[in-house]
GUBAGU-554087 format. One record per atom (N, C-alpha, C, O): residue number from 1; x, y, z. Coordinates in steps of 0.2 Angstrom, whole numbers, plus 5000, padded with zeros to 4 digits. Layout:
<node n="NUM" u="X" v="Y" w="Z"/>
...
This chain:
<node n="1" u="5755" v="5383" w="5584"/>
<node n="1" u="5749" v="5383" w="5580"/>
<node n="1" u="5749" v="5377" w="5576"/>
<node n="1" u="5745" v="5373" w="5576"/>
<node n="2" u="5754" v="5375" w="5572"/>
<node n="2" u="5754" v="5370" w="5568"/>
<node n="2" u="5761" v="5364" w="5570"/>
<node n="2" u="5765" v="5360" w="5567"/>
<node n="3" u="5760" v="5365" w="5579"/>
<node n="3" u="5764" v="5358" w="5580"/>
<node n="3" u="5773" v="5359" w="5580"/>
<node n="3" u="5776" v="5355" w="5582"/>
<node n="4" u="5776" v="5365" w="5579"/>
<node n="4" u="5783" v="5365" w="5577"/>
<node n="4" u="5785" v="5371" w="5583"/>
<node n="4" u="5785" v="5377" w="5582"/>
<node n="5" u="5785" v="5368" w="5589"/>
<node n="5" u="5786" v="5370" w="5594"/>
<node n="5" u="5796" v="5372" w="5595"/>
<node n="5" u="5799" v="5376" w="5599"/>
<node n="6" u="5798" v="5368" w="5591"/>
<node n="6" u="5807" v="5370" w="5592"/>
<node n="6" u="5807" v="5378" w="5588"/>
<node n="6" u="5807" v="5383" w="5591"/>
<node n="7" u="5805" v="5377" w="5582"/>
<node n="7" u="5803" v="5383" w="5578"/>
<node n="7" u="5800" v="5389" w="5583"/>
<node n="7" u="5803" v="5394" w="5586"/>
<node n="8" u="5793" v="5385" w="5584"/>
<node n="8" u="5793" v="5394" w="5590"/>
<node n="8" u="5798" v="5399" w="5595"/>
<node n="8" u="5799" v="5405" w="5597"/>
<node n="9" u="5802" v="5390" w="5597"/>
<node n="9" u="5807" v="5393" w="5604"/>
<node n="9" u="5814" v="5397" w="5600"/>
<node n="9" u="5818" v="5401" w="5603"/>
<node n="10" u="5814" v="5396" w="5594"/>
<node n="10" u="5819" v="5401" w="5589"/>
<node n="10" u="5818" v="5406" w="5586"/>
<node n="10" u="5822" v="5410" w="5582"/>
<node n="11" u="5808" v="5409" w="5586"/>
<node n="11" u="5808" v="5413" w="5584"/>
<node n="11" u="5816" v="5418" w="5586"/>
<node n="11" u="5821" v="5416" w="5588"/>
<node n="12" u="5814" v="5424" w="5586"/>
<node n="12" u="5818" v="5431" w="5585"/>
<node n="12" u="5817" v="5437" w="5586"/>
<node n="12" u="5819" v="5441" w="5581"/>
<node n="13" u="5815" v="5442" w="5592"/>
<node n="13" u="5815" v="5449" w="5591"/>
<node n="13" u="5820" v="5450" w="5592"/>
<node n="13" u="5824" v="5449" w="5597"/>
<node n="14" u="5822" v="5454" w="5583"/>
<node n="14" u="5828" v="5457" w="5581"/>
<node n="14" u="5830" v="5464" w="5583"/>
<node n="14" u="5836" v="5467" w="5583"/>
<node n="15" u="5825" v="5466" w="5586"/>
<node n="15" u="5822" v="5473" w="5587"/>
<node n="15" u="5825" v="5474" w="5594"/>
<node n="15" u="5826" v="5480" w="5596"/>
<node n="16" u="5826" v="5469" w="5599"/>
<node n="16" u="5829" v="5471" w="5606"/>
<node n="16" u="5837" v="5474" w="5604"/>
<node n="16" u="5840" v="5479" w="5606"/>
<node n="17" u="5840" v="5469" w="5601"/>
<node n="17" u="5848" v="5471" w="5598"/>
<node n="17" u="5849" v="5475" w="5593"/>
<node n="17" u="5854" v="5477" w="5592"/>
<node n="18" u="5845" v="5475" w="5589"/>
<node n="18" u="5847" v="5480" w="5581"/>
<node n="18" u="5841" v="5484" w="5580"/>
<node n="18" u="5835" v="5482" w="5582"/>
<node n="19" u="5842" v="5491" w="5576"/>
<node n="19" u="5835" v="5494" w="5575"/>
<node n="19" u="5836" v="5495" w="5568"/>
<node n="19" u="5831" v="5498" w="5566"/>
<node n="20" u="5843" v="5494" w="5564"/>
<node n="20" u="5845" v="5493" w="5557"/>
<node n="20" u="5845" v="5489" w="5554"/>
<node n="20" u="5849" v="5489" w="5549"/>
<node n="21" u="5842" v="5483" w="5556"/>
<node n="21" u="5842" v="5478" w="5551"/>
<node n="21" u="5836" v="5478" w="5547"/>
<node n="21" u="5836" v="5474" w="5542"/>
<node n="22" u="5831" v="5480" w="5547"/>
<node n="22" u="5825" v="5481" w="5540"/>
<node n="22" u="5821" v="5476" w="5542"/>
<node n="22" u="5817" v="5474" w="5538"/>
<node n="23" u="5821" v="5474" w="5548"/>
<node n="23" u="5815" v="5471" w="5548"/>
<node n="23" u="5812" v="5469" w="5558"/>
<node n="23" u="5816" v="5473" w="5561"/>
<node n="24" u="5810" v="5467" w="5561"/>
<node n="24" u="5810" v="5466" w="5569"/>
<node n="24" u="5809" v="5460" w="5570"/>
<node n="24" u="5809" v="5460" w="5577"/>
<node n="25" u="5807" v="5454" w="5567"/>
<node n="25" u="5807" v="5450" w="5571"/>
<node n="25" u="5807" v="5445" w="5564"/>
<node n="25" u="5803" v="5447" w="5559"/>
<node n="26" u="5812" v="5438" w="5565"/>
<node n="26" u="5814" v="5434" w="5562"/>
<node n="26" u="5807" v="5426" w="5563"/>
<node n="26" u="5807" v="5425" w="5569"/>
<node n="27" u="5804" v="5424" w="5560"/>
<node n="27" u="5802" v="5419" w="5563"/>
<node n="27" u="5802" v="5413" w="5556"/>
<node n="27" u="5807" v="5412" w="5554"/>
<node n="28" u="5797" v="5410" w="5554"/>
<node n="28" u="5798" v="5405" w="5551"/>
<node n="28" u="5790" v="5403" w="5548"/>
<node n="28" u="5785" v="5401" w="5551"/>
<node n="29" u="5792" v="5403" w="5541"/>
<node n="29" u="5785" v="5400" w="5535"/>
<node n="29" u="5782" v="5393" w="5540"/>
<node n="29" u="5784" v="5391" w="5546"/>
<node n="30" u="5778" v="5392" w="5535"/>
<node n="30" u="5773" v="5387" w="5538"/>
<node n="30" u="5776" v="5380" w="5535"/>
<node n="30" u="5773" v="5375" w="5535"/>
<node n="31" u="5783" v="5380" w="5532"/>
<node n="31" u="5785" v="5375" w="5532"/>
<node n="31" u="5791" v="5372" w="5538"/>
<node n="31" u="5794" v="5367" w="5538"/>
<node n="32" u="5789" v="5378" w="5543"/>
<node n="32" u="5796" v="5377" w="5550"/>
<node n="32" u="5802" v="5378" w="5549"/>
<node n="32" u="5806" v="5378" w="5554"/>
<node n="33" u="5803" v="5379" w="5542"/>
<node n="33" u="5812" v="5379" w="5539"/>
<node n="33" u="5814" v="5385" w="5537"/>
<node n="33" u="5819" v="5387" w="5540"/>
<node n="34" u="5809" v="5389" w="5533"/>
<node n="34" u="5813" v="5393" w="5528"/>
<node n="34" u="5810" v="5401" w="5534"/>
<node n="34" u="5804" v="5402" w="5536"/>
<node n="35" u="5815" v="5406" w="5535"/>
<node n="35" u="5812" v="5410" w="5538"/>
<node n="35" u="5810" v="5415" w="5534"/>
<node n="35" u="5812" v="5417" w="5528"/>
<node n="36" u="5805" v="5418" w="5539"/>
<node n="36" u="5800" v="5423" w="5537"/>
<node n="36" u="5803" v="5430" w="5541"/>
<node n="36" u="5804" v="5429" w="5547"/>
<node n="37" u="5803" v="5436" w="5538"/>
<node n="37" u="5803" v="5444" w="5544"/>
<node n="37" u="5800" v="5448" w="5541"/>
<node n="37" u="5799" v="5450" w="5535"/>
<node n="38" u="5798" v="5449" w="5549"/>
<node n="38" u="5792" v="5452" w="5549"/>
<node n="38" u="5792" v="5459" w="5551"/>
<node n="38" u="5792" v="5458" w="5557"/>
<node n="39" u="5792" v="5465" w="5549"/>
<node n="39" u="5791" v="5471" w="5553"/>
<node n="39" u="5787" v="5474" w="5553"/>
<node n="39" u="5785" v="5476" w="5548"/>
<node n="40" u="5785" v="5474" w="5560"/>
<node n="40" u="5777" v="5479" w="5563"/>
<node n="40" u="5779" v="5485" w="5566"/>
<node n="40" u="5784" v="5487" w="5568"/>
<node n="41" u="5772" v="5488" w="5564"/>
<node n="41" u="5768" v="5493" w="5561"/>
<node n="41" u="5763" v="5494" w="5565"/>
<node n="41" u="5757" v="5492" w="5562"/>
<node n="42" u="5762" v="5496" w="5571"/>
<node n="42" u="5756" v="5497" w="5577"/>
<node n="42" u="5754" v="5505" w="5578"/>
<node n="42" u="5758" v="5510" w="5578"/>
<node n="43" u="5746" v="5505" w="5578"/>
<node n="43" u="5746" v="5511" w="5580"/>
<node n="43" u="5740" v="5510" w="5586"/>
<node n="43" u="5739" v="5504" w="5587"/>
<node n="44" u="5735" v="5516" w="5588"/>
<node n="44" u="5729" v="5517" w="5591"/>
<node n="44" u="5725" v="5517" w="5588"/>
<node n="44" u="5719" v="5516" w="5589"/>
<node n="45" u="5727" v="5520" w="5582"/>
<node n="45" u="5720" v="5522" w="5579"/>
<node n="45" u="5719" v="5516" w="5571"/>
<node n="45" u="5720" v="5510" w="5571"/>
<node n="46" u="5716" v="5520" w="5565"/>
<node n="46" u="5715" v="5514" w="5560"/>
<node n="46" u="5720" v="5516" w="5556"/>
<node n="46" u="5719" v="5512" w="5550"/>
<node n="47" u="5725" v="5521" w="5556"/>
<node n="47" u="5727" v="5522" w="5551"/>
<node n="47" u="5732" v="5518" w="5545"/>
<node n="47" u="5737" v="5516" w="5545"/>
<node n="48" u="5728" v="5518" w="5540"/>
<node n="48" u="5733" v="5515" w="5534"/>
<node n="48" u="5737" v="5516" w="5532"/>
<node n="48" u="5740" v="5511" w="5529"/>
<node n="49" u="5742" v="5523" w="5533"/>
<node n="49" u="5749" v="5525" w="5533"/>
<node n="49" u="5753" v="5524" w="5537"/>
<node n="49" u="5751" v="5525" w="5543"/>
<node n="50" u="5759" v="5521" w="5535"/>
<node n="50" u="5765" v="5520" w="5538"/>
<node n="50" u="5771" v="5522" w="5538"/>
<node n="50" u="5772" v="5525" w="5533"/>
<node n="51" u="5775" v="5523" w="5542"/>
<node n="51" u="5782" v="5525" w="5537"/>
<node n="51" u="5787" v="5518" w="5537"/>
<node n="51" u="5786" v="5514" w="5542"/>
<node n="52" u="5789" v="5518" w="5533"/>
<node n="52" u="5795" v="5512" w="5532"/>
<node n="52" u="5802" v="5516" w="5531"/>
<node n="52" u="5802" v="5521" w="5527"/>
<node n="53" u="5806" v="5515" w="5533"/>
<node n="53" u="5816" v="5519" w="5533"/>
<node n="53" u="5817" v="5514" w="5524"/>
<node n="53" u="5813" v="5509" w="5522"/>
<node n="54" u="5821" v="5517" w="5522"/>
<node n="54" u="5825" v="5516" w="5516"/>
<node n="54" u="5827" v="5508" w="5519"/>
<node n="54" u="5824" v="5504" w="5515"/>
<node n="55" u="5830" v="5506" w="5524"/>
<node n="55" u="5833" v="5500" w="5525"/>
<node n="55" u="5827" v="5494" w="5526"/>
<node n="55" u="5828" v="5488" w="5524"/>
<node n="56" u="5823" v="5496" w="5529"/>
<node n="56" u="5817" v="5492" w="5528"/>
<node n="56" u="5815" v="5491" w="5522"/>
<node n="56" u="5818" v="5486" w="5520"/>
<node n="57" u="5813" v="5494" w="5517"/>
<node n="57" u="5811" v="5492" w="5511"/>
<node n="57" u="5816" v="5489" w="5505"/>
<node n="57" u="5816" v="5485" w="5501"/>
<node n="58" u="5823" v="5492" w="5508"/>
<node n="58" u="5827" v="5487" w="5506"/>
<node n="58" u="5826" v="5480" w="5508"/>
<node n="58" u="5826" v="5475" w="5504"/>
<node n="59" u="5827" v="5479" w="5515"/>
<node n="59" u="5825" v="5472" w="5517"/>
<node n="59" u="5817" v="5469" w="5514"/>
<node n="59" u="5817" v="5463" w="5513"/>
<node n="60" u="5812" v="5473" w="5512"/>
<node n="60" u="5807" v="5469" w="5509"/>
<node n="60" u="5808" v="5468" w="5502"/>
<node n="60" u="5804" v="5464" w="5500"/>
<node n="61" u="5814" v="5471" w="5497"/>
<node n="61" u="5816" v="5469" w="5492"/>
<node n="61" u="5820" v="5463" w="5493"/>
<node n="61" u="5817" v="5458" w="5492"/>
<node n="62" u="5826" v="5463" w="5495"/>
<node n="62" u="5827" v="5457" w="5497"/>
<node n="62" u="5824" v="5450" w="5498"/>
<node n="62" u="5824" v="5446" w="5493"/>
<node n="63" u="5822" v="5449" w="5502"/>
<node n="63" u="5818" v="5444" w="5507"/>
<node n="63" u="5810" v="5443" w="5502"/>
<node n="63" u="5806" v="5438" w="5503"/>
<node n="64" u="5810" v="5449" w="5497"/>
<node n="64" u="5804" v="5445" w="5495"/>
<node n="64" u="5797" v="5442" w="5498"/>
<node n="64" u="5794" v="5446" w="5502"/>
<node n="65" u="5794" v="5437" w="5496"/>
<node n="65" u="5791" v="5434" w="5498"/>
<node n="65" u="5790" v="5433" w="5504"/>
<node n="65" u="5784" v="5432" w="5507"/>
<node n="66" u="5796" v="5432" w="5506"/>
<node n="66" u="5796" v="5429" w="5515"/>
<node n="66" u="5796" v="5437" w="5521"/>
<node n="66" u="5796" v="5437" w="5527"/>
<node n="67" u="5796" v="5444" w="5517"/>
<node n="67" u="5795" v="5449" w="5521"/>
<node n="67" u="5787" v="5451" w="5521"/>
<node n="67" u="5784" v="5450" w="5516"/>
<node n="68" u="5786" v="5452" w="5526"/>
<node n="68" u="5779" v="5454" w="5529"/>
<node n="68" u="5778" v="5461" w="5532"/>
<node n="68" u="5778" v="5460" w="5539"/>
<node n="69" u="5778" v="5465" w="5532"/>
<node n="69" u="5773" v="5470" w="5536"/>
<node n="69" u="5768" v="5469" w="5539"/>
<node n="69" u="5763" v="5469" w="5535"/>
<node n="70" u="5768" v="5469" w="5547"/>
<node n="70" u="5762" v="5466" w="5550"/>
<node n="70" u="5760" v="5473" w="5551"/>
<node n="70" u="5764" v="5477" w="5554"/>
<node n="71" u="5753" v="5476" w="5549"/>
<node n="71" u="5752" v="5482" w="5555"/>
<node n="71" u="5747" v="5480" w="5559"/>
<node n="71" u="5743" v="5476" w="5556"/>
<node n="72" u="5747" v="5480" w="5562"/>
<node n="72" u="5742" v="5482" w="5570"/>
<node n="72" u="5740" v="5488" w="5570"/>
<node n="72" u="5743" v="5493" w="5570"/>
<node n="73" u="5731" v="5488" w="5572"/>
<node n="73" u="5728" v="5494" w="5571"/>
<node n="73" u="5725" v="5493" w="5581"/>
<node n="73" u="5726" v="5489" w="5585"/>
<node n="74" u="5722" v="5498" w="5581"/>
<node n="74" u="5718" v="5499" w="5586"/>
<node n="74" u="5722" v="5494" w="5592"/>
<node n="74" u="5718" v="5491" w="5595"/>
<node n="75" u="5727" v="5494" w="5593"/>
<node n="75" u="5731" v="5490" w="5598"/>
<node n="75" u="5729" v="5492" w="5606"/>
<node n="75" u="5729" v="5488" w="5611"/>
<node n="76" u="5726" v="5498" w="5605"/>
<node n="76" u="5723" v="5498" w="5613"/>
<node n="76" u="5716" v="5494" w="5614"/>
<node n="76" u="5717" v="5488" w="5616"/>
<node n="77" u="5711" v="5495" w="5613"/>
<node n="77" u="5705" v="5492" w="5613"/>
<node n="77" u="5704" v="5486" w="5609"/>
<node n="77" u="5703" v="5480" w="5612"/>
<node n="78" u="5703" v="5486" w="5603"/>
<node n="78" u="5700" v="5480" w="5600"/>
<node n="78" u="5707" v="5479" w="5593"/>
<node n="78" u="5706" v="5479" w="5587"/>
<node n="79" u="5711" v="5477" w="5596"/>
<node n="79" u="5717" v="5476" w="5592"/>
<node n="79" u="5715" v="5468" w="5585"/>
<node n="79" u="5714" v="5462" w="5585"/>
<node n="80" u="5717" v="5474" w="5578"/>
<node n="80" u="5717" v="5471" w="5570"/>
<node n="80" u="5723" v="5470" w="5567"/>
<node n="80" u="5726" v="5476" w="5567"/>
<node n="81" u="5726" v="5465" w="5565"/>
<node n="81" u="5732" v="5464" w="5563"/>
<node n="81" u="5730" v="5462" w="5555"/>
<node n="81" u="5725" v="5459" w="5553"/>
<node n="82" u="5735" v="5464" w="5551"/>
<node n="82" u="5736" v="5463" w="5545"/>
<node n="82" u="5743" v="5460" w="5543"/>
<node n="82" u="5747" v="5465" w="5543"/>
<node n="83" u="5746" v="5455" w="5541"/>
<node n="83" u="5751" v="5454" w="5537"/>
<node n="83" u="5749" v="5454" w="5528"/>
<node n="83" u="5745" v="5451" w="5524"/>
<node n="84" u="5755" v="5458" w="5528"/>
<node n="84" u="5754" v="5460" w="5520"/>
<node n="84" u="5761" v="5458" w="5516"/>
<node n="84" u="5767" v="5461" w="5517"/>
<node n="85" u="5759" v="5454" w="5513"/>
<node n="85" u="5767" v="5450" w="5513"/>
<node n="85" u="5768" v="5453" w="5505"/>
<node n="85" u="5764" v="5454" w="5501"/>
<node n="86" u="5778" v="5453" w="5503"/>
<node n="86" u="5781" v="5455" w="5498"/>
<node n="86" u="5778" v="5464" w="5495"/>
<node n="86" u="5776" v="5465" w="5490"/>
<node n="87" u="5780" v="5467" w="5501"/>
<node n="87" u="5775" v="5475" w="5500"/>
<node n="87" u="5777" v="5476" w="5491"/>
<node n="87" u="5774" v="5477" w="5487"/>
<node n="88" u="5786" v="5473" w="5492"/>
<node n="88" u="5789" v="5477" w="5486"/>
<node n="88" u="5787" v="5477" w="5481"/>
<node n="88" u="5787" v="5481" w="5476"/>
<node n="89" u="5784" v="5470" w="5480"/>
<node n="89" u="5780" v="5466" w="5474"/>
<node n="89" u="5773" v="5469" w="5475"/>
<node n="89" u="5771" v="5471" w="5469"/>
<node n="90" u="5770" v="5470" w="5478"/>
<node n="90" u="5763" v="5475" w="5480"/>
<node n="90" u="5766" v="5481" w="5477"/>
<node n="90" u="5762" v="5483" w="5473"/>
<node n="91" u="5770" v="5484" w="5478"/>
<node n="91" u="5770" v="5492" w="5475"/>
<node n="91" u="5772" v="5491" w="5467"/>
<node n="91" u="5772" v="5496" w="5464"/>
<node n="92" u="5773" v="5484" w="5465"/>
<node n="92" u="5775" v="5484" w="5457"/>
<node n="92" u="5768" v="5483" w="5454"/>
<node n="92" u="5767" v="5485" w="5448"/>
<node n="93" u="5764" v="5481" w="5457"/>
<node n="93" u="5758" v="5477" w="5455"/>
<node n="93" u="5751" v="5486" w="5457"/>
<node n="93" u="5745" v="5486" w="5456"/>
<node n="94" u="5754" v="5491" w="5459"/>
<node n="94" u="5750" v="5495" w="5462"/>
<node n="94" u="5747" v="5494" w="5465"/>
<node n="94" u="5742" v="5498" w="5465"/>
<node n="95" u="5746" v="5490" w="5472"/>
<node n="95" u="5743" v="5486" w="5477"/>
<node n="95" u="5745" v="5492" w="5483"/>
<node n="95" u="5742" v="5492" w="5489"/>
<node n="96" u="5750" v="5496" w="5481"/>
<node n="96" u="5754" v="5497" w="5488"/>
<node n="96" u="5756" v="5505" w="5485"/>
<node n="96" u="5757" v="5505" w="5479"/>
<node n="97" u="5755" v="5510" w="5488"/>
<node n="97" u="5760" v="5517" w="5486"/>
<node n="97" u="5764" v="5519" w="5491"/>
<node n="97" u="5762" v="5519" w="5496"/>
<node n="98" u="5771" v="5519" w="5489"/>
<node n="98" u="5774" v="5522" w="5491"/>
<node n="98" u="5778" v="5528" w="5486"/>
<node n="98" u="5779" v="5529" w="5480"/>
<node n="99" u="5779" v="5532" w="5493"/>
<node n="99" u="5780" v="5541" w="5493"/>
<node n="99" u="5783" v="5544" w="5496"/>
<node n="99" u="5782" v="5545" w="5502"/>
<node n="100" u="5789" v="5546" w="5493"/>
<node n="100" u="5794" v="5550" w="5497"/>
<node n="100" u="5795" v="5553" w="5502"/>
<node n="100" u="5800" v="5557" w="5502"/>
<node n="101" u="5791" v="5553" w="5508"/>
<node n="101" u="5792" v="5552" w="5513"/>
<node n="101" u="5797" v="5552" w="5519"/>
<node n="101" u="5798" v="5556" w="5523"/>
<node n="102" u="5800" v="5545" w="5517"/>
<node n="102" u="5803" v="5544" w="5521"/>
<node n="102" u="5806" v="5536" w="5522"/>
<node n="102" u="5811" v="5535" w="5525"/>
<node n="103" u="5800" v="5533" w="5519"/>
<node n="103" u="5796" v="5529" w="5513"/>
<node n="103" u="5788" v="5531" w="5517"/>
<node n="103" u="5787" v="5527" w="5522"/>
<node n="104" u="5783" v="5535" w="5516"/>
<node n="104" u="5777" v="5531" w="5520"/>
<node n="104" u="5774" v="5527" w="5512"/>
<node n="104" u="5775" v="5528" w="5506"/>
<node n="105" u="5771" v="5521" w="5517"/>
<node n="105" u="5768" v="5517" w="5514"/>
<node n="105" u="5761" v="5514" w="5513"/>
<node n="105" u="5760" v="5511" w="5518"/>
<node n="106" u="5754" v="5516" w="5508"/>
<node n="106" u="5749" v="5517" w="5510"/>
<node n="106" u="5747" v="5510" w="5508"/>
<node n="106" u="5745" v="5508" w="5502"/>
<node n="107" u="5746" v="5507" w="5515"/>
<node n="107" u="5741" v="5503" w="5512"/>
<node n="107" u="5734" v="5500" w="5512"/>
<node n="107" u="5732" v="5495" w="5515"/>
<node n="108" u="5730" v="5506" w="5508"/>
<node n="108" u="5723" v="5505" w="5511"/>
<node n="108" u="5722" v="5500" w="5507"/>
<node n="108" u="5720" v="5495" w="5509"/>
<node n="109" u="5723" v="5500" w="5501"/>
<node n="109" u="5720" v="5494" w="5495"/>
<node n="109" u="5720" v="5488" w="5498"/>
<node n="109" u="5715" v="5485" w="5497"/>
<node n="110" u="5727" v="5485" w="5502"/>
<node n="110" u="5728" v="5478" w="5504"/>
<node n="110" u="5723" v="5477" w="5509"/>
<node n="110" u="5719" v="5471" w="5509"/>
<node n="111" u="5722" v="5482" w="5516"/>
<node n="111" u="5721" v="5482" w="5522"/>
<node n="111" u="5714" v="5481" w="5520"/>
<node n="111" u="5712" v="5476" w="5523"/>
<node n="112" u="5709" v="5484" w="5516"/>
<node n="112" u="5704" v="5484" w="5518"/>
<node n="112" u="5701" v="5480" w="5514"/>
<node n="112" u="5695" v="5480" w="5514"/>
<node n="113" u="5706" v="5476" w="5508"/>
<node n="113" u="5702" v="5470" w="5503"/>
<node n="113" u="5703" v="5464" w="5509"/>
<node n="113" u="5700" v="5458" w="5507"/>
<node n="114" u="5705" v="5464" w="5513"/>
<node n="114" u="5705" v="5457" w="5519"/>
<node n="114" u="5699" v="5459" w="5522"/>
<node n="114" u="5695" v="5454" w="5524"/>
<node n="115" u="5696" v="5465" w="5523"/>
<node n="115" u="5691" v="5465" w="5527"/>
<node n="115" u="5685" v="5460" w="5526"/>
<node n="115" u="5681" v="5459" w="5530"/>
């Protein structure tokens, strides 16, 4: 999209080799340099709730900025993607709830101020 074709051939699915590292795929900010992880979040239907593992949300404490929760909604039919970046910083700001769960993470606030 923005011309940094080496960058795309480095993207990352972290998720074929590890399912512990807190995030599923490694790719790269819109400056080509600095990376971006991302972990998705797909369902069928439109649901707002997620679960995220303890290790996930650590990885979005971490990484900050540069973590993303992509959900994907309606992936069979009329597939809607959302990236919602620095959840951890969204749940300090009240943007985001999380709930002992497991972590789930509810994010209708963010999901549906993009609409």
């Amino acid at each position: 999209r923005r011309g940094l074709k080496a960058q795309a051939n480095r993207v990352e699915r972290v998720s074929r080799w590890s399912v512990g590292e807190g995030y599923d795929i490694i790719s790269f900010e819109d400056d080509g340099a600095t990376k971006r992880y991302l972990e998705v979040k797909t369902t069928t239907g439109k649901g707002t709730l997620v679960d995220v593992s303890t290790t996930e949300w650590k990885a979005a404490q971490k990484f900050g900025e540069h973590y993303y929760l992509v959900r994907v909604i309606k992936v069979k039919d009329s597939p809607k993607i959302f990236f919602i970046q620095n959840p951890s910083e969204l749940e300090n700001r009240g943007r985001v709830v999380r709930t002992a769960s497991g972590w789930r993470v509810d994010l209708r606030a963010v999901m549906n101020a993009s609409d």
